[in-house]
C-alpha positions, 0 to 999 in steps of 0.5 A: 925685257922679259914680262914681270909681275908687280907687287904693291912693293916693288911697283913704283921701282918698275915703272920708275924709267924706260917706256913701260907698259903696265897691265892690272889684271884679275886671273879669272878676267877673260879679255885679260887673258886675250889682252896677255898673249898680245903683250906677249907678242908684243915683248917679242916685237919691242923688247925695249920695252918693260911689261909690268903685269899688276894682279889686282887680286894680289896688290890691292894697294896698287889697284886702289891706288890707280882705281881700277874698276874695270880690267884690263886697265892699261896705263902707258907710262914713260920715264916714271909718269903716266903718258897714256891709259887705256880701259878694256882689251886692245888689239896688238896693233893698237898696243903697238901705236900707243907705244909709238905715240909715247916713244915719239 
């Protein structure tokens, strides 16, 4: 699947079923734009897998929601509830495990 952008509306439609790994992120976040190109290499490797991206900046509503203080705030959902969560910058191999651990 390709890597799509969340917005308070459609959010819940996108992480409604599958695997799905969702990123809150802010433009300006360093570690967030590390963390991208991971996802990106990770949309690559499993392209079973939904990527959803949530600017926190353009869905306040969503990031409210999830009280998202520190980006990048990762949660790992499976079948449209939250299987995992992980604050900060993860290496590709970690990414990758955590998405195994939630698919098996």
């Amino acid at each position: 699947m390709a890597i799509v952008y969340a917005t308070d509306e459609n959010f819940r439609e996108l992480t409604a079923e599958g695997p799905v790994v969702v990123d809150f992120f802010s433009k300006t976040c360093v570690p967030c734009k590390m963390l991208a190109k991971v996802l990106e290499e990770v949309d690559d490797e499993f392209p079973f897998v939904n990527i959803v991206k949530v600017d926190i900046d353009d869905c306040p509503k969503t990031a409210e929601e999830f009280a998202v203080s520190g980006i990048p705030d990762i949660y790992y959902y499976k079948d449209g509830k939250v299987a995992a969560h992980d604050i900060g910058f993860g290496m590709k191999s970690e990414v990758m495990d955590r998405i195994a651990s939630i698919m098996y």
